[in-house]
C-alpha positions, 0 to 999 in steps of 0.5 A: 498700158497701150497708150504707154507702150505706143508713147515710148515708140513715139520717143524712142523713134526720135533717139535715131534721127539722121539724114535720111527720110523720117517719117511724122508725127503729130500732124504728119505730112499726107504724102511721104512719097512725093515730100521724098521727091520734092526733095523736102524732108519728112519729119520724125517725132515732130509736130508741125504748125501748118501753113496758113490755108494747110491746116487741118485744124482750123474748125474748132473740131469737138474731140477733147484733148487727152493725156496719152500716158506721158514717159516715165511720169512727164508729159507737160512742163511743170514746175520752174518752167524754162525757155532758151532763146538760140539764136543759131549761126553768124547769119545772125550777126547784124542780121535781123531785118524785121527785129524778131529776136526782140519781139521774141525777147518781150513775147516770152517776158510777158506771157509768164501769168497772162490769162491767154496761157493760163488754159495750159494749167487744166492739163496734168501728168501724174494720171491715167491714159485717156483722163480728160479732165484732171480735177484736182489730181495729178501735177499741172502744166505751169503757166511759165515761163519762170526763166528766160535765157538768150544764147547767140551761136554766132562764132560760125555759120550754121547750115543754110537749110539745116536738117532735123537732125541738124537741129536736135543737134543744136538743142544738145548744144545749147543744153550743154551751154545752159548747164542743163545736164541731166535729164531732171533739168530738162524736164521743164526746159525748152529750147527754141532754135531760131535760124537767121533770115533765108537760112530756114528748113526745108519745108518752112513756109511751103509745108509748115510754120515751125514745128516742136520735136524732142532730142535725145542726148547724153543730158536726158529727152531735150525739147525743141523747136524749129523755129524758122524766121517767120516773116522770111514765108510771108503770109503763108506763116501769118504776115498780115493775118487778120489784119494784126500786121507784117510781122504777126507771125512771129508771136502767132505762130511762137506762141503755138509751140510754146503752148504746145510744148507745155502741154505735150513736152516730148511728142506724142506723149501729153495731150492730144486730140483723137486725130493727134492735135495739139492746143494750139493745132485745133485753133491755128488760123481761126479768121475774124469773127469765129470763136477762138480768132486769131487776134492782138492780145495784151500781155503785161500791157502790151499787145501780141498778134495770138492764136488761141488756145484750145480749152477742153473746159470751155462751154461747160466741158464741151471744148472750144478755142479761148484767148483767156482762161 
């Protein structure tokens, strides 16, 4: 009852975001007070994918994943999964000069089934605060996406270095663009908004890569995610990770949230680790030649620069980082 309590909190703080200072979620920033000054912005409701050499999670950490109660019975993505592709402001118009929109494209078309999602179906709303393991019971995330879907936002700039709140915004837009206008429409949605090149966040690159939050809106909870031009941070957002090449980034770091996102929908209220790690936090940044490194993975054919995933059934249900399951 607890966790319930705690995981309405977490939502409910995200309802009342605006310009101010917010304070995080997830992996919160270690020192709101000097964020302040620098005049980086604070993070509410939001779960960050830190920069390459930041995280806190690179070990694989032997703490299991568990369900934190979920919000009115949703804490994963399950059933007809959704992703909606935003492409935001006319920034983006004859703007895209390392092609990340069709990368984007291909990644979401081909991981719907892979193997290197599938580790996502161990994890299930419908039981109790504290399951580890769901054997059999409860509803299981989907290893989706069942639906792609592009909007490009481009009849006016969007803001140069859009806030939190200016984002949530946006993902309210696009779900009325969509027609996804009651929350039962939304509970298997996400909604990734793509800012154009050197129109990013605050704080991308120098504090985190992207980052997953929830939107409250007229249409129910939205789920979103900041998804900043990844090769705009270079390689402190993955440009030549392990050697995967300049633009490995872009599906390293989209896969993180995407995954995160099915297993966790509206943060904090799916799975996370004792220290509030996602997958996908307790495997970022995993160099060549550890368990769960970071390398190119075939989707359909063809190949991605991926992260893995963590697998709380790996090892015997000791937990470890996979690339298949």
């Amino acid at each position: 009852m607890q966790r319930r309590r705690l995981a309405l909190a977490l939502v409910c703080a995200t309802v009342f975001i605006g310009g101010g200072i917010l304070a995080a979620q997830g992996e919160p920033q270690s020192n709101h007070a000097a964020a302040a000054a620098s005049g980086m912005e604070v993070l509410r409701g939001a779960t960050i994918m830190r920069t390459k050499g930041a995280s806190k999670f690179t070990t694989t950490a032997p703490a299991p994943l568990a369900y934190r109660g979920g919000y009115n019975g949703t804490g994963v993505i399950a059933g007809a999964s959704k992703v909606y592709l935003v492409y935001w402001g006319s920034q983006w118009n004859n703007n895209d000069p390392s092609g990340e929109a069709t990368i984007q494209w291909n990644f979401f078309h081909d991981v719907v089934n892979s193997a290197w999602n599938n580790s996502v179906t161990q994890y299930c709303q419908g039981v109790a605060a504290g399951t580890i393991h769901c054997n059999g019971f409860g509803t299981p995330a989907i290893n989706g996406p069942t639906l792609i879907d592009v909007w490009y936002d481009n009849a006016s700039a969007a803001p140069s270095s859009p806030s939190q709140s200016q984002l949530a915004a946006e993902a309210v837009r696009a779900a009325n663009h969509f027609q996804n206008t009651t929350q039962a429409s939304n509970l298997t949605a996400q909604y990734v908004i793509n800012t154009a090149t050197h129109n990013n966040s605050p704080g991308f690159g120098s504090s985190y890569c992207a980052y997953h939050s929830t939107a409250s809106s007229a249409y129910g909870y939205l789920a979103y995610t900041n998804m900043p031009y990844m090769t705009d941070a270079g390689a402190a957002c993955g440009a030549n990770y392990n050697g995967l090449g300049p633009k490995a980034g872009i599906t390293i770091v989209g896969g993180h949230e995407f995954a995160e996102t099915e297993t966790d929908i509206w943060p904090n209220v799916g799975w996370l680790d004792k220290n509030g790690a996602e997958n996908g936090d307790k495997c970022a940044w995993i160099a060549t030649g550890k368990q769960g490194a970071t390398a190119m993975v075939t989707l359909n054919g063809n190949p991605y620069p991926l992260q893995a995933l963590w697998s709380n059934a790996f090892n015997n249900g000791a937990g470890g980082c996979v690339q298949s399951y």
